[in-house]
TORKOL-446700 format. One line per field, with one value per residue (C-alpha): residue number from 1; z, y, x. Coordinates in steps of 0.25 Angstrom, whole numbers, plus 5000, padded with zeros to 4 digits. Layout:
REM TORKOL-446700
num <- c(NUM  ...) $
z <- c(Z  ...) $
y <- c(Y  ...) $
x <- c(X  ...) $
//
This chain:
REM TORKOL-446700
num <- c(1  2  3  4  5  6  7  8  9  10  11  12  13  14  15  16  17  18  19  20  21  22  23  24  25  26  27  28  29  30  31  32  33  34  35  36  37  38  39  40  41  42  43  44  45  46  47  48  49  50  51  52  53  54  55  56  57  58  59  60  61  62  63  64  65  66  67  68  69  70  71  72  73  74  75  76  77  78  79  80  81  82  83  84  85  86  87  88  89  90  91  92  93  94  95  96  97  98  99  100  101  102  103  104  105  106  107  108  109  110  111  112  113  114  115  116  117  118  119  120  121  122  123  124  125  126  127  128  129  130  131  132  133  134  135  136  137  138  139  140  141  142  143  144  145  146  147  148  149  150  151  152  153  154  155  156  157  158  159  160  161  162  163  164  165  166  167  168  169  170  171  172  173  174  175  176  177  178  179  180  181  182  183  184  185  186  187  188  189  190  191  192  193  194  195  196  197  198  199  200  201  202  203  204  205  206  207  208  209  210  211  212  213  214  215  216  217  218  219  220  221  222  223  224  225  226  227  228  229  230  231  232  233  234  235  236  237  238  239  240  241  242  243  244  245  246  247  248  249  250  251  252  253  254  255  256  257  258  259  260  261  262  263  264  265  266  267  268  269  270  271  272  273  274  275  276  277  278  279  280  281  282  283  284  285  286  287  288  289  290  291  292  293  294  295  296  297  298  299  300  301  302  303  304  305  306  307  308  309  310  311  312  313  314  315  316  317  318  319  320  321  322  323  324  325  326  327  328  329  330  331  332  333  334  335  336  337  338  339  340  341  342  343  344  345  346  347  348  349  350  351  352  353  354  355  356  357  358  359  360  361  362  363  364  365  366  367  368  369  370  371  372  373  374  375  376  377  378  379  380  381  382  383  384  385  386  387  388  389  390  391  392  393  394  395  396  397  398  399  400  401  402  403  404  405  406  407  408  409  410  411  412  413  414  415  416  417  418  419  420  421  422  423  424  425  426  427  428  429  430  431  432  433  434  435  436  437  438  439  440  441  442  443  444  445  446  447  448  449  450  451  452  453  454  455  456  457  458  459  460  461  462  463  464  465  466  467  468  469  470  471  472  473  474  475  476  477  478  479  480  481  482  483  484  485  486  487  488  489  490  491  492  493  494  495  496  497  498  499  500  501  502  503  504  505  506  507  508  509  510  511  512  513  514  515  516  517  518  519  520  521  522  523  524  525  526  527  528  529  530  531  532  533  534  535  536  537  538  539  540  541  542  543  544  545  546  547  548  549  550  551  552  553  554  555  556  557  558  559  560  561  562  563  564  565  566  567  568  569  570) $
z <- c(5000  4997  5007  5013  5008  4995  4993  4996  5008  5005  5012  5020  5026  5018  5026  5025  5011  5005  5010  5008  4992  4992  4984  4990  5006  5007  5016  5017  5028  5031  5038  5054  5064  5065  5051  5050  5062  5056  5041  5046  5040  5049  5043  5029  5031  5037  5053  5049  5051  5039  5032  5019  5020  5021  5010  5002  5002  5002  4990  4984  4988  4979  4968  4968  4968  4953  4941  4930  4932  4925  4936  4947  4940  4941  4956  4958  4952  4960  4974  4966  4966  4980  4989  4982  4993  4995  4979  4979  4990  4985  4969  4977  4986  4974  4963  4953  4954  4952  4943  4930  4935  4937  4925  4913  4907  4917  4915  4900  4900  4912  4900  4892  4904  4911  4908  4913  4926  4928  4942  4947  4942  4943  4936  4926  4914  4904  4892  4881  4882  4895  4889  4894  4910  4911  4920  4930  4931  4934  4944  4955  4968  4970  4956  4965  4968  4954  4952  4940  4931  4919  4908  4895  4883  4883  4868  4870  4882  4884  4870  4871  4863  4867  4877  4880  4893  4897  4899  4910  4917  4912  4918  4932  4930  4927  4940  4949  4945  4948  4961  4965  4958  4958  4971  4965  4974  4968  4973  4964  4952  4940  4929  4918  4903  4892  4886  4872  4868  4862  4847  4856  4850  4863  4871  4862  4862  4876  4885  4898  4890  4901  4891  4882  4870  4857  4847  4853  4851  4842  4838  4842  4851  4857  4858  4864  4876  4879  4880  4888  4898  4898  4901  4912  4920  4919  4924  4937  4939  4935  4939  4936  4931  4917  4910  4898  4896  4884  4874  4859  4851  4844  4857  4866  4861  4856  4870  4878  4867  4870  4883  4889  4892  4897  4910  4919  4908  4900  4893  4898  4886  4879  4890  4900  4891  4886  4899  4903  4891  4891  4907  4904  4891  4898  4909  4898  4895  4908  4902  4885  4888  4879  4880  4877  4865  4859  4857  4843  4848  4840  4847  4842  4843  4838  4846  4858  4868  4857  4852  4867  4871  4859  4862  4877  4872  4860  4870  4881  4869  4866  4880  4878  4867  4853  4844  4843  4828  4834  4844  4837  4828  4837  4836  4828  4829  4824  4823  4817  4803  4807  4807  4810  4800  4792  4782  4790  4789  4803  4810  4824  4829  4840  4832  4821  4829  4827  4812  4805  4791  4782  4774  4788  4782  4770  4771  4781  4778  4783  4782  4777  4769  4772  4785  4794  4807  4820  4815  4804  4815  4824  4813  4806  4817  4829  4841  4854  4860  4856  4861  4862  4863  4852  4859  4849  4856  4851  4842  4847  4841  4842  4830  4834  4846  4841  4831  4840  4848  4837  4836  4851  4862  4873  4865  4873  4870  4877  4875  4882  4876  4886  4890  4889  4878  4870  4872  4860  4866  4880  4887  4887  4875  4872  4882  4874  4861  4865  4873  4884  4876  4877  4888  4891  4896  4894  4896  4906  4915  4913  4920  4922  4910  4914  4907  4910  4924  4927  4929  4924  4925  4912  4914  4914  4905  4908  4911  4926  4928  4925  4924  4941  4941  4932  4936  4951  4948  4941  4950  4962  4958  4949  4935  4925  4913  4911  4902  4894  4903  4914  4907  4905  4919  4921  4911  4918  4930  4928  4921  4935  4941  4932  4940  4926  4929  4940  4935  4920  4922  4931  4928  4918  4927  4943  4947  4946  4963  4961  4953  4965  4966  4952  4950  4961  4957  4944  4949  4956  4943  4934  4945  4945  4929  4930  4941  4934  4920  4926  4928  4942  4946  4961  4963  4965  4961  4977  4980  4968  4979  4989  4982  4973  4988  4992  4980  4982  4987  4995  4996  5015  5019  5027  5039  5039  5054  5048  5037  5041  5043  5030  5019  5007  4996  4983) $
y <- c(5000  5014  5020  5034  5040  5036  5044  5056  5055  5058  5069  5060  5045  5034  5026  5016  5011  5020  5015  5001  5006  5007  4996  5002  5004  4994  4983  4977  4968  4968  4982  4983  4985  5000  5003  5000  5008  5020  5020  5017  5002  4996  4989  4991  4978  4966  4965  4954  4960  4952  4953  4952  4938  4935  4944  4937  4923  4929  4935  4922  4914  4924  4924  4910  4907  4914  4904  4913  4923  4935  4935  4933  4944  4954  4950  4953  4967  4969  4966  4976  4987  4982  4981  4983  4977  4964  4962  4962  4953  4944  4944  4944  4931  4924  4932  4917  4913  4929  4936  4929  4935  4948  4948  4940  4932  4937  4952  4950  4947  4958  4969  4962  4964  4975  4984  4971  4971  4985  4990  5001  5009  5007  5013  5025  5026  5034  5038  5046  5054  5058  5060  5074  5071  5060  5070  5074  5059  5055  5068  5062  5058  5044  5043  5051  5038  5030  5023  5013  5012  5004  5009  5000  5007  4993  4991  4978  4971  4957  4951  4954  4967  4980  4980  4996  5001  4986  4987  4993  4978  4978  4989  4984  4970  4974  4985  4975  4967  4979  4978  4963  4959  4973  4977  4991  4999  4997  5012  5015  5010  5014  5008  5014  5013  5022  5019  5026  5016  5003  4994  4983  4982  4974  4984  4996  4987  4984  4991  4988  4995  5004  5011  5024  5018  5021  5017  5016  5028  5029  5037  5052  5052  5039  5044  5057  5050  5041  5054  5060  5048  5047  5062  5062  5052  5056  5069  5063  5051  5054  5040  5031  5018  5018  5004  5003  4989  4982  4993  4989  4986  5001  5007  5001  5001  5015  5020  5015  5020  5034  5034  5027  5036  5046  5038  5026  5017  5001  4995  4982  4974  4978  4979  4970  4958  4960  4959  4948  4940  4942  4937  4925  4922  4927  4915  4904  4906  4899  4886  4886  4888  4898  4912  4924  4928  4913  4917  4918  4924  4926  4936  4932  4947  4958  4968  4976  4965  4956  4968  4970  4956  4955  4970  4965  4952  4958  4968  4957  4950  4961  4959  4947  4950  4950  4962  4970  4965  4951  4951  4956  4946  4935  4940  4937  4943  4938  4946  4946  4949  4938  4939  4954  4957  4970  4977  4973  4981  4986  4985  4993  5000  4992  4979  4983  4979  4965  4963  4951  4953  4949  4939  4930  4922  4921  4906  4901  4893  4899  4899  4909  4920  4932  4930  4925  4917  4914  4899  4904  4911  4897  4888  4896  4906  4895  4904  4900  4910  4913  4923  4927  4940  4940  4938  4926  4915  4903  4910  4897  4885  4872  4872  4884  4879  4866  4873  4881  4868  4860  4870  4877  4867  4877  4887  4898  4900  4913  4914  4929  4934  4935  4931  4916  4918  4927  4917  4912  4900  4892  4887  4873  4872  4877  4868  4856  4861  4861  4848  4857  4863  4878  4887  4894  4909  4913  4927  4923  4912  4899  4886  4877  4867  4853  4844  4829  4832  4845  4859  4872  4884  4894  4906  4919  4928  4939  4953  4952  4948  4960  4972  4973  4975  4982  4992  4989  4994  5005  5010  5008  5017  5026  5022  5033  5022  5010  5004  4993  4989  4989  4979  4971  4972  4966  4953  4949  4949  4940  4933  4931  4927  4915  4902  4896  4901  4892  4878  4879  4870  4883  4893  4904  4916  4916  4912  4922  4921  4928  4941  4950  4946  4945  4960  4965  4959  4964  4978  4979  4976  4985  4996  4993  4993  5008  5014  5007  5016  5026  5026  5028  5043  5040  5026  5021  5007  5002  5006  4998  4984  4992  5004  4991  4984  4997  4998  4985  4986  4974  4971  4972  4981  4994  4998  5011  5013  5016  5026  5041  5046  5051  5038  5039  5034  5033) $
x <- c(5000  5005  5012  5011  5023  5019  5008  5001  4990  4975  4968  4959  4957  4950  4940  4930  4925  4934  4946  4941  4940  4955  4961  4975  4969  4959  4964  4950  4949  4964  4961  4964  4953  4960  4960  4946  4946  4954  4947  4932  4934  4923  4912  4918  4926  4923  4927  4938  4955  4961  4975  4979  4983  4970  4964  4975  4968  4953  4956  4963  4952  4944  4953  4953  4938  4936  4935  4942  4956  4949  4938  4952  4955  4942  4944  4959  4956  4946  4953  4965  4955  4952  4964  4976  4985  4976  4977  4992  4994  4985  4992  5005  5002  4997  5005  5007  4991  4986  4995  4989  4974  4979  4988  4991  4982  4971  4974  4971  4956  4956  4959  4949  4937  4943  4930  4922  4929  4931  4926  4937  4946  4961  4972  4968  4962  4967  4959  4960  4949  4956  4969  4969  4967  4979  4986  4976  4972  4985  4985  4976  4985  4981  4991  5004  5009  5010  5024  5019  5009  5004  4998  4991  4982  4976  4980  4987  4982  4991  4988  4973  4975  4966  4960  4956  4955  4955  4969  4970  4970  4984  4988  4982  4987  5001  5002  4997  5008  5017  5011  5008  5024  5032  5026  5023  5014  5000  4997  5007  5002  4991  4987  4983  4976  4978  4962  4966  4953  4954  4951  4946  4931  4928  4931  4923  4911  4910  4902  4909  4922  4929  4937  4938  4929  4939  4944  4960  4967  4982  4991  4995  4982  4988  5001  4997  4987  4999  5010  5000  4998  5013  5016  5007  5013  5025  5022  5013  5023  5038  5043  5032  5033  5024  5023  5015  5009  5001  5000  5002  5012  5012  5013  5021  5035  5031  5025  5036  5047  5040  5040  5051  5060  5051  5044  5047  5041  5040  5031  5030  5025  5037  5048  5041  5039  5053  5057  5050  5053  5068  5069  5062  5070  5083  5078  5075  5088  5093  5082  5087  5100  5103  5108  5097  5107  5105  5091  5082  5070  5055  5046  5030  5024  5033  5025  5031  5032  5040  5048  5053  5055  5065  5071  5076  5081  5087  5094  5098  5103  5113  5117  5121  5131  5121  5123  5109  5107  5110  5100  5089  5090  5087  5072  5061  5050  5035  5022  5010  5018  5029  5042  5045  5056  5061  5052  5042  5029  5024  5036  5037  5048  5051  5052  5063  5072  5069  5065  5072  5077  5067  5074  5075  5065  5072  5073  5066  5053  5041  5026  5022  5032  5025  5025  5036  5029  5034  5034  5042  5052  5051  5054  5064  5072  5073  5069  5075  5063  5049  5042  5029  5022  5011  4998  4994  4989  4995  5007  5016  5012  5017  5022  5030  5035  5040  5046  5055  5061  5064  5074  5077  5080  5074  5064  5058  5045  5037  5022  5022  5009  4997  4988  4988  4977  4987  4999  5006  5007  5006  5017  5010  5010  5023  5028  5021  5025  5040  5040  5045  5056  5051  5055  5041  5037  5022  5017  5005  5003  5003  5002  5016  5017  5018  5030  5033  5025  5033  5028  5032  5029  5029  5035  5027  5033  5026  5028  5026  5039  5046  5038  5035  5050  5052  5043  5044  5059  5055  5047  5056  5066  5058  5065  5065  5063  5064  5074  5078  5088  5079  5069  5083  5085  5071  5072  5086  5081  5070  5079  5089  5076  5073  5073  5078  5091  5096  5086  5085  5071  5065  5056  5061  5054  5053  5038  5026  5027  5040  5036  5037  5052  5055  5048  5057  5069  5067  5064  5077  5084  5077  5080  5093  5094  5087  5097  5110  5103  5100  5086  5083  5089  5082  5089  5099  5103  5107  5092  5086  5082  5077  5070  5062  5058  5054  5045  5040  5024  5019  5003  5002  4992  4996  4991  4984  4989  5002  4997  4996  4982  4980  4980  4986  4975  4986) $
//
């Protein structure tokens, strides 16, 4: 819970109901006899003193008794908007079994019924039509505090496309797992949607819509909402955290190109997913035996995600002695088009960088010759990675994957799009495919797959393994920006942490349970990286441990006995 020195106090009390109606006060029926007492609490809770222990396994038993995760869900968001505290120590406690109902794949169809299950406001929506009142919303005092936020444009929601002012699910999911694994305050954190409209013709036709009804906005009018949301945060928050999450493909690279070196700022499709994707490679390493350098590597969706997986790979390549020309040569690239290669119609910025010459395929046989597949790249390149990030369900076929170990003793084979229903391929059936050759990473959760009587758990590589830190770090020091070699830092780290690298027949990433260490051990290293580049004027790098444990929040209840007279409400 905030404390007092952290924000300003209100001008009076809050009692009774109203204080109940707090989801960062409210205490329920943990209050003591005196508080209830003190705040006129009497009769609006039952007579029962209880402690957060046992709010904990109420709320599980709860939890438990529904029949489907979205309506875990509807009920988990609603104890968020309840009693903050009470949420958090209950996700914490139970962190493996409740992150896929709070986050991927149940976040998902959350987006897709948000208007459906909206009963409260949280976070802010930013419309259009409002573009001119940005500044004095973000004025009013309950904001003073705000070290991170999120904020999405609802364009490309996981793989489930637009989603409008559904999106702001996504914001909400990924702050409370700033919060449930970072540790980040939750008084310090604010979601937000950009609602320039949506293309969704669901969303338009429906009724129960929440959002702006439009047609979605583009070009200068886009631009101009988006400067204008950006220049106001920086003047009412000079060392926020700003991460910028499932916008589309024509906007991310270009949003965060724009605005990296003004604000604290990443866009975790692009960097976090890069991150993510290079620990876990760098840690199926210490299973394939073979260095990162060794690599050929296809990429299934040449979009941001794809681009910036194969930028941080490409660049620890290059650490590891390859010339930039060489490196980027070890990808190749597929979207919807095939083989990205120059000459190209189409292509963006970010993804010249990684075109293949066009006469690659000179000789190779493939199935089609106006379009090279990614069986076409399988059959005839040899990958020793495949990568997935297109959101086609399916895109790894058998045939596909029995192609690549014919050829590669250990493929890595990563189906990272999510949800589940947008993965190119399950790791059971990978598994199957490869007779237990492939070294497997999914995106979203999946159960351990079971081989000569043996399970295993898959490796969830997913986002909420690095962003925490990375932001926890950020904020803990109050970064100026966040760098490449910061996301670096990040992907090593996890990296070090791999359970692989002592028994080459473990788990290529720590377990799920292990996501508040593995944040703060990445935080400590990614604030380390910014003070050694100069990033952090206000630390230094002997204060890095102990300034990120400071920042560190933990869901216990505070007693108001210790609090001054007059509470502050932020």
């Amino acid at each position: 819970m905030i404390s007092a020195k952290q924000s300003s106090p209100l001008t009076s009390w809050m009692t009774g109901h109203d204080l109940l109606s707090d989801p960062l006060l409210n205490k329920g029926t943990a209050f003591t006899e005196a508080e209830r007492d003190r705040f006129g609490l009497h009769g609006y809770l039952p007579p029962h003193i209880g402690t957060l222990s046992e709010q904990v396994e109420r709320r599980l038993h709860a939890v438990r008794a529904f029949e489907t995760d979205i309506e875990r869900y509807a009920f988990l968001r609603e104890l968020q908007d309840t009693n903050e505290t009470l949420f958090f120590a209950l996700i914490a406690e139970h962190l493996e079994e409740l992150l896929p109902v709070i986050y991927t794949p149940t976040v998902g169809l959350g987006c897709q019924q948000f208007s459906k299950l909206f009963q409260r406001p949280r976070g802010l929506f930013l419309s259009i039509p409002h573009k001119n009142r940005i500044r004095k919303i973000l004025s009013h005092p309950r904001f003073d505090n705000i070290t991170t936020i999120v904020v999405t444009d609802g364009e490309r929601i996981l793989g489930l496309g637009d989603q409008g002012a559904g999106g702001m699910g996504i914001s909400i999911g990924k702050l409370a797992l700033y919060t449930a694994c970072g540790g980040i305050n939750p008084a310090t954190t604010l979601p937000i949607i950009l609602d320039v409209g949506t293309d969704n013709p669901e969303c338009l036709a429906d009724p129960l819509y929440i959002g702006w009804k439009h047609e979605r906005v583009r070009g200068p009018e886009y631009d101009e909402f988006v400067d204008e949301f950006v220049e106001a945060v920086i003047e009412r928050w000079p060392h926020v955290l700003l991460q910028w999450e499932d916008f589309a493909k024509a906007n991310a690279t270009r949003l965060l190109e724009r605005y990296r070196t003004r604000l604290c700022t990443f866009n975790d499709d692009v960097q976090g997913t890069a991150a993510v994707a290079t620990g876990t490679l760098l840690s199926a390493m210490n299973v394939t035996g073979r260095p990162l350098a060794e690599q050929r590597i296809a990429i299934f969706g040449a979009g941001s995600a794809g681009c910036g997986i194969a930028s941080l790979l490409c660049q620890e390549m290059m650490n590891e002695g390859l010339s930039p020309e060489d490196a980027a040569s070890k990808f190749y690239l597929i979207d919807r088009d095939g083989l990205l290669v120059e000459g190209m119609k189409e292509i963006a910025p970010f993804q010249e960088a990684f075109l293949q010459s066009p006469d690659i395929a000179a000789n190779w046989r493939v199935e089609h010759p106006d379009k090279i597949t990614l069986f076409d790249v399988v059959e005839n390149v040899r990958p020793t990675v495949l990568i997935g990030v297109s959101g086609q369900p399916g895109a790894f076929t058998r045939a596909i994957v029995e192609s690549m170990c014919r050829n590669v003793e250990r493929p890595v084979i990563f189906p990272l799009s999510n949800p589940t229903s947008r993965a190119e391929a399950t790791p059971q059936d990978i598994d199957v495919w490869s007779d237990g050759k492939a070294v497997v990473g999914a995106g979203s959760p999946y159960p351990a797959i079971e081989r000569n009587g043996v399970k295993r758990k898959v490796a969830q590589t997913n986002n909420s393994y690095v962003f925490p830190g990375i932001g926890l770090g950020a904020v803990a020091i109050e970064a100026t920006h966040v760098s490449d070699g910061m996301m670096m830092a990040a992907a090593k780290t996890l990296a070090t942490m791999s359970p692989s690298r002592s028994d080459p027949n473990g788990a290529i990433l720590p377990p799920v349970s292990a996501l508040r260490d593995v944040a703060r051990t990445i935080a400590i290293a990614v604030a380390t990286q910014a003070v050694k580049e100069g990033l952090a004027p206000h630390a230094s790098e002997g204060e890095v441990t102990a300034r990120v444990d400071a920042s560190m929040w933990k869901p216990l209840y505070s007693t108001f006995e210790e609090l001054p007279p007059i509470w502050p409400r932020n």
